[in-house]
VOGU-702497 format. One line per 2 residues: number of its first residue (from 1); their letters; for each residue x negated, y, z negated of C-alpha. Coordinates in steps of 0.1 Angstrom, whole numbers, plus 2048, in hexadecimal, padded with zeros to 3 digits. Layout:
N
NUM) a) X,Y,Z ~ ...
//
This chain:
419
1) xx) 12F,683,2E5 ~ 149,676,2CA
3) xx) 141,67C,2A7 ~ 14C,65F,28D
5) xx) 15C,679,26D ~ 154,66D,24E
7) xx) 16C,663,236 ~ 175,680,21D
9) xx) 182,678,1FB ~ 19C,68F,1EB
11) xx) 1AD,694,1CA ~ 1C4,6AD,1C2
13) xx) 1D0,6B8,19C ~ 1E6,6CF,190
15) xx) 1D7,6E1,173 ~ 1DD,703,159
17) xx) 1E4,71F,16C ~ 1C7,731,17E
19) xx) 1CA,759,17A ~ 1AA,762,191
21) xx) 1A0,748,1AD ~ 181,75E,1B8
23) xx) 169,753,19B ~ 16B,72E,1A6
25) xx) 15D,737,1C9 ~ 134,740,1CD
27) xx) 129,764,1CA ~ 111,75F,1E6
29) xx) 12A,753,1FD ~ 14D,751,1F6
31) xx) 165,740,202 ~ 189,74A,1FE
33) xx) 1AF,74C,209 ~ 1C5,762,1EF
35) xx) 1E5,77A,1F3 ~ 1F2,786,1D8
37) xx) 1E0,774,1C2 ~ 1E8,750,1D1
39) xx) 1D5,73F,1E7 ~ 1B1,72B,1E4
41) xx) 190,72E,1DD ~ 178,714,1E6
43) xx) 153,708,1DD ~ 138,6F6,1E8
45) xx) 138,6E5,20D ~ 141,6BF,20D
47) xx) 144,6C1,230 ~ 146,6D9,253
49) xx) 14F,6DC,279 ~ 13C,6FA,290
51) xx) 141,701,2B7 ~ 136,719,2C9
53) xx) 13E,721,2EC ~ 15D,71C,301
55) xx) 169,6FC,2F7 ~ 162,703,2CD
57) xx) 189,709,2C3 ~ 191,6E8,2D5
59) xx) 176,6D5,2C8 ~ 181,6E0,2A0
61) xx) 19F,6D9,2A5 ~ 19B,6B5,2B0
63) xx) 17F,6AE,296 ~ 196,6BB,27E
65) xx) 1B2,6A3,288 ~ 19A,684,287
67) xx) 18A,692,263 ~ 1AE,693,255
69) xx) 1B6,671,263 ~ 197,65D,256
71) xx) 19B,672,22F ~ 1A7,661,213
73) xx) 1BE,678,202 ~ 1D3,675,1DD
75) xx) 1E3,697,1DD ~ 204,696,1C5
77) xx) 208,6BD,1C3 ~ 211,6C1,1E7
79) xx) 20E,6E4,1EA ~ 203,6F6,209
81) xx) 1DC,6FA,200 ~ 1D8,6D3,1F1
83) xx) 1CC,6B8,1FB ~ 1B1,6B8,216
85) xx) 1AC,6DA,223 ~ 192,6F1,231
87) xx) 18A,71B,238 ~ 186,724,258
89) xx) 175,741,269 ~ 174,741,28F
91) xx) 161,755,2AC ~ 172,76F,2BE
93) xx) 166,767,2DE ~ 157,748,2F1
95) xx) 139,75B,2FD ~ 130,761,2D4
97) xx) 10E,75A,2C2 ~ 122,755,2A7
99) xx) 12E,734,29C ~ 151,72D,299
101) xx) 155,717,277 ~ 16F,6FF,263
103) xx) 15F,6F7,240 ~ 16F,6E1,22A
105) xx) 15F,6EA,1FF ~ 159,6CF,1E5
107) xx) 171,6E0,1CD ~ 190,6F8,1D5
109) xx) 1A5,70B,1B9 ~ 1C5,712,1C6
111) xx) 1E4,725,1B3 ~ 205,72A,1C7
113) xx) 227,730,1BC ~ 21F,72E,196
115) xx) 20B,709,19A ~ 1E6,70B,196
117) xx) 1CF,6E8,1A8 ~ 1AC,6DF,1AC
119) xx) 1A2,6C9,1CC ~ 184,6B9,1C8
121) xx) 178,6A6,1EC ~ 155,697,1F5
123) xx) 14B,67B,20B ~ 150,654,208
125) xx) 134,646,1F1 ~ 129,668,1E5
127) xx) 12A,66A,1BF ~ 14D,683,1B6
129) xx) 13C,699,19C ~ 158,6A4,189
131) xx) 160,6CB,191 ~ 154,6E9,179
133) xx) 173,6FC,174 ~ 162,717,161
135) xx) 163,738,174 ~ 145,74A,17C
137) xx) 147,76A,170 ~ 141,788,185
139) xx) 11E,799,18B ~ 116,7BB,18C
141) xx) 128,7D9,19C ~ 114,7DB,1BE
143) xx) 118,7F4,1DB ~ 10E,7F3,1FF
145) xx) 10A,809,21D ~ 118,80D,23E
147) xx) 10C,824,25C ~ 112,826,281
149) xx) 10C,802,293 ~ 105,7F8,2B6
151) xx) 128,80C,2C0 ~ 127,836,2BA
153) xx) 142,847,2AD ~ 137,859,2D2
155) xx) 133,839,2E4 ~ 155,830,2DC
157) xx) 166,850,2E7 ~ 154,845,307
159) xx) 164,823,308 ~ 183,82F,300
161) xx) 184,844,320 ~ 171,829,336
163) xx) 18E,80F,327 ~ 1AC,82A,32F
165) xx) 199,82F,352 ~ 19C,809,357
167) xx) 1C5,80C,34D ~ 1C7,823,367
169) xx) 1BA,810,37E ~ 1D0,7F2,379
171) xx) 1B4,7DC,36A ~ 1C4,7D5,34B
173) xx) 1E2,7E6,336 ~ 1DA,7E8,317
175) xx) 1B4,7E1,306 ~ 1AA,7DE,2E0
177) xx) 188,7EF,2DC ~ 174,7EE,2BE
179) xx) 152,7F8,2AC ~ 143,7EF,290
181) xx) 12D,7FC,271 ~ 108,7EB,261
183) xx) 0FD,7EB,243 ~ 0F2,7D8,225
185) xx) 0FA,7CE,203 ~ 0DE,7C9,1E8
187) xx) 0D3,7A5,1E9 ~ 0E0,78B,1D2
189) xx) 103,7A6,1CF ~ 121,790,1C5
191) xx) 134,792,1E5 ~ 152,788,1D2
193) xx) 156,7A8,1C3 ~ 15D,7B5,1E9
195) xx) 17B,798,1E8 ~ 189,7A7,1CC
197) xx) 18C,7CC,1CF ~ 198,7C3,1F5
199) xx) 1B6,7AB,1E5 ~ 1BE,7C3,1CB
201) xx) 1BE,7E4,1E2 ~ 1CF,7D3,1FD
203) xx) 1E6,7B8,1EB ~ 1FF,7B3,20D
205) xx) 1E5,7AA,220 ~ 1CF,786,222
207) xx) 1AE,788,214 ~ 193,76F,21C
209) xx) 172,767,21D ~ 166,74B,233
211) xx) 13E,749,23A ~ 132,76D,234
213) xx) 150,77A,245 ~ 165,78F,229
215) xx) 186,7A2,231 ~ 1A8,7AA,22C
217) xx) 1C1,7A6,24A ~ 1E1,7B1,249
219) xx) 1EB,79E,269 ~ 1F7,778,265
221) xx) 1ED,765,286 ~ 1FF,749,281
223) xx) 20B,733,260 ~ 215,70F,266
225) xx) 227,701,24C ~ 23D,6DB,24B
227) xx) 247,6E6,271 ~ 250,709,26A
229) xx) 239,722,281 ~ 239,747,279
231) xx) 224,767,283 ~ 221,789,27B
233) xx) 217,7A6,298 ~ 205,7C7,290
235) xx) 201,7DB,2A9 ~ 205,801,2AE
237) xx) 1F5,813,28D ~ 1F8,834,27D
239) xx) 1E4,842,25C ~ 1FC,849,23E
241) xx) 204,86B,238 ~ 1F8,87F,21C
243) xx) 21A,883,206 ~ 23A,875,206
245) xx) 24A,88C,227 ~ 22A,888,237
247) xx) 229,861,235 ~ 24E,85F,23D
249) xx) 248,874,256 ~ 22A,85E,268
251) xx) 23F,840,263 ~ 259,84D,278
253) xx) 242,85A,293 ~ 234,838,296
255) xx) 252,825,29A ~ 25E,83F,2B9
257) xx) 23D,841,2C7 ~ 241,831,2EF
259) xx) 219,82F,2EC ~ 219,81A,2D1
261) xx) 23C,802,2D3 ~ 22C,7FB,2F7
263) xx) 20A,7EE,2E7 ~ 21F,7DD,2CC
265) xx) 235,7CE,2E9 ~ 218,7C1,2F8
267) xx) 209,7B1,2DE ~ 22C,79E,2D4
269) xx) 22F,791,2F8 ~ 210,782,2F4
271) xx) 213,76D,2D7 ~ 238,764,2E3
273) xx) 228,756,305 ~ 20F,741,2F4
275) xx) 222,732,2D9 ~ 241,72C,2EF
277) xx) 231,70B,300 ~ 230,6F7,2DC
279) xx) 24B,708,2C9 ~ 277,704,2CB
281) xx) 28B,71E,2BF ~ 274,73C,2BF
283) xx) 27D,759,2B7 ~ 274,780,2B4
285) xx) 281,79A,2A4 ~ 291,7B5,2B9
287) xx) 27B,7D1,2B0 ~ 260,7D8,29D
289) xx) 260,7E2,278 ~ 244,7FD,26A
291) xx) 232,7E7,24D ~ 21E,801,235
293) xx) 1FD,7F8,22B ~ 1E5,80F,210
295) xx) 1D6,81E,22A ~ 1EC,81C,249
297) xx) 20E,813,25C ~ 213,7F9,277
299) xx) 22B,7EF,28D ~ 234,7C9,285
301) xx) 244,7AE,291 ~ 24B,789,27E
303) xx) 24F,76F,297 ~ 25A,74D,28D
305) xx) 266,726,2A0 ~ 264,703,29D
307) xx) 244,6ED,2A8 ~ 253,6D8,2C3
309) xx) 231,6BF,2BF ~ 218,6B4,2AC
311) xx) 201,6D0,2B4 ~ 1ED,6DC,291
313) xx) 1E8,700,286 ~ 1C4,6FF,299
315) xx) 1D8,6F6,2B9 ~ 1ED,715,2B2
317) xx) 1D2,72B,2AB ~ 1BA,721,2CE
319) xx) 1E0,729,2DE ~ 1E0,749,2CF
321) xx) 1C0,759,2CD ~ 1B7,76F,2DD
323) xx) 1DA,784,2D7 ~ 1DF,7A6,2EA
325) xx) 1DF,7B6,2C9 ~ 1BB,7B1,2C7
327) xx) 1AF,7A9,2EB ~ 1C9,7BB,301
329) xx) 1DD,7B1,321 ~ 1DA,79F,339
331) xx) 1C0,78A,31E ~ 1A6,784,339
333) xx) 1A0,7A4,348 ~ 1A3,7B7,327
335) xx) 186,79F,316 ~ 171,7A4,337
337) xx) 175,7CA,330 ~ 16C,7C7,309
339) xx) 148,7B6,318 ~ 144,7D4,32C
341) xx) 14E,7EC,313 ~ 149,7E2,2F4
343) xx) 121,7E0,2EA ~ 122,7C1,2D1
345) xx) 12A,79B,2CC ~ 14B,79F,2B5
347) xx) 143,780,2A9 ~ 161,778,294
349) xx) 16E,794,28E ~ 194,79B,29B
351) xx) 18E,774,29E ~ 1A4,75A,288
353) xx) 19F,755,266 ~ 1B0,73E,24A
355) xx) 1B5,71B,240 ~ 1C3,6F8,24D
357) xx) 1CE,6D8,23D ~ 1CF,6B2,243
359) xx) 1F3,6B8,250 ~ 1E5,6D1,26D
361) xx) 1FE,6EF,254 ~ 1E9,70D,24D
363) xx) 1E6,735,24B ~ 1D1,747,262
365) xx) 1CB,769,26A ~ 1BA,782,27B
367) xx) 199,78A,272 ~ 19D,7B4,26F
369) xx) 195,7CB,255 ~ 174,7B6,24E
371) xx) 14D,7B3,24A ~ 135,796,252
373) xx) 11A,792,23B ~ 100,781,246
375) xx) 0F6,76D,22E ~ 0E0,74C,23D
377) xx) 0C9,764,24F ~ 0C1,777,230
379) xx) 0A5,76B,219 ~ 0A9,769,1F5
381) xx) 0A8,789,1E2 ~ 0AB,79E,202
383) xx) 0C6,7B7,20A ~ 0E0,7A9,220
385) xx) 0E9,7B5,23F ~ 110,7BA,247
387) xx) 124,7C6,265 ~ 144,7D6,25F
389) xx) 162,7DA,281 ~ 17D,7EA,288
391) xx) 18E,7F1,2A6 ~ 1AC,800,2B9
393) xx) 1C7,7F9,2D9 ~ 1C6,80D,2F3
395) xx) 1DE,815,30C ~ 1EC,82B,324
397) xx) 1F1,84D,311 ~ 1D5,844,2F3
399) xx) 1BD,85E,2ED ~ 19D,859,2E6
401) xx) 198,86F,2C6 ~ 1B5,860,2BB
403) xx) 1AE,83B,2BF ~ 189,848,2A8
405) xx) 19B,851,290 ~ 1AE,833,28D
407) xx) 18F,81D,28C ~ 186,831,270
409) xx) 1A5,82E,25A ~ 1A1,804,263
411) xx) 17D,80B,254 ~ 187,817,234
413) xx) 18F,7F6,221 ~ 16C,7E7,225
415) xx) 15E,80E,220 ~ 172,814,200
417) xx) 16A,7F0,1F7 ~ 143,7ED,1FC
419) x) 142,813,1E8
//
């Protein structure tokens, strides 16, 4: 069944510059895009796309093309992040309970580059209610827990060896197994708080917050941007050492380990083979740089091209997803061997996450180092349940105490942060 879009109004205006963008999004829920201090925060819902199911990422990213079409936009900043633009926060996997979403806010405060906007957007014949611009300070200091989930620290020892059993037997080559961590946080907590101490403890990295999920990735997707694509692969990981040597040191094992260049290699084939068919002039580097992060190294990768078409940053990202890096390879038989292995719904987790314009230019990335909060199922005033992941890649050669402890380090931002 078609669905007629409504017509969106948008105005975009520059205004003084913006120092914090998190106290114009809710507490409750916030909604948020920021590195390094640029980015947006949006408010308030004037309008949103959900799927589920197979057919979800093609179904947003049509319905996104005919909402952009039908909008009425004045935008005379042009900066990537004005006009008519929407968060995004999409299932891992077809088979999920978990809605994949596109929501497009009333207001968005945006800073980039020194320049600081405010979007306002609501439908055709709706009153625009001038925006409040004055940010909502923070609420208290809050803590949550976190304890074992529906995957054991035993359990996934377990998996590990069933998934390195399956290598072994030729099923797949490489598989990314995770696990996960519930909890709560108190009820009524200001969840932007969370935002915060992730962007400020992990500044490289992109932290959102799209409907209850909250995180800080440090692994681009893919950016779109005036016909310029570029992407960033992590894959193979080590913790940071505990001094100088140490760190040197771990840096140095990681970029000769065979274990892990071959799971990086994997996972840079992959995106190459599924951006190849709408991009000219791609192009890799030759091998992979170590990128440090607070808490560990990766292996990385920055892939860039030309879009040969018209396809949209949506387009890109159903092309993409899911990438060996968080699935494994061959894609099919790796996410048949997650259903077997893994005890949960992911929902979006290691899914993509970010933001998308009336252009079809955007950011995403991949949902890691994150928590869902689930905040509609949650009456007022109750505490609110949250499910933290992490996970790891194994291949041939991974062992399985090893890969724990690297679901553990991956932990620590959304431990350290929910402390």
């Amino acid at each position: 069944m078609t669905v007629t879009p409504p017509r969106l109004v948008v105005r975009t205006r520059e205004i003084d510059h913006v120092e914090d963008l998190l106290p114009y999004t809710s507490p409750d829920d916030p909604t948020a895009w920021i590195r390094r201090g640029d980015g947006m925060a949006g408010a308030g819902e004037a309008y949103s796309l959900r799927h589920r199911g197979a057919e979800a990422y093609a179904a947003l990213a049509m319905q996104w093309k005919q909402l952009s079409a039908a909008a009425d936009i004045d935008d005379p900043v042009q900066l990537p992040g004005t006009g008519l633009m929407a968060f995004g926060a999409l299932a891992f996997d077809p088979r999920s309970a978990h809605d994949s979403v596109v929501r497009v806010p009333r207001v968005v405060v945006g800073r980039r580059g020194g320049r600081s906007w405010v979007t306002t957007i609501h439908r055709d014949g709706e009153h625009a209610a001038a925006p409040t611009l004055a940010p909502a300070p923070y609420g208290p200091h809050w803590s949550g827990t976190l304890g074992p989930g529906r995957q054991s620290p035993e359990g996934y020892l377990a998996s590990v060896r069933a998934g390195l059993e399956a290598i072994g037997a030729g099923e797949v080559e490489k598989v990314v197994l995770a696990r996960d961590l519930d909890g709560t946080v108190p009820g009524g907590a200001d969840l932007r708080r969370l935002a915060r101490a992730l962007g400020s403890d992990y500044p490289d990295t992109w932290m959102f917050a799209v409907d209850g999920l909250i995180g800080a990735s440090p692994e681009t997707l893919v950016t779109v941007h005036g016909g310029t694509v570029t992407a960033r692969v992590l894959a193979g990981t080590t913790p940071r050492g505990a001094d100088a040597d140490a760190d040197t040191a771990a840096a140095s094992a990681l970029a000769s380990s065979t274990k892990d260049l071959d799971e990086h290699e994997f996972a840079v084939q992959s995106v190459l083979a599924s951006l190849r068919p709408h991009l000219r002039a791609l192009a890799a580097g030759d091998a992979p740089f170590t990128l440090k992060l607070p808490n560990v190294w990766h292996l990385a990768t920055d892939v860039e091209g030309e879009l040969s078409g018209a396809a949209s940053a949506l387009d890109l990202v159903r092309a993409l997803h899911p990438t060996a890096a968080v699935a494994g390879t061959p894609t099919r038989a790796a996410i048949e061997l997650l259903h077997r292995l893994e005890p949960f719904d992911r929902g979006r987790y290691a899914g993509p996450v970010g933001w998308i314009d009336a252009h079809g230019d955007g950011e995403w990335a991949i949902a890691l180092r994150c928590a869902q909060f689930d905040i509609e199922g949650t009456a007022d005033g109750a505490d609110i349940p949250v499910t933290a992941y992490a996970g790891a890649g194994i291949v041939a050669g991974s062992d399985p105490e090893t890969e724990l402890i690297e679901t553990r380090v991956k932990f620590r931002p959304i431990v350290d942060a929910l402390a």
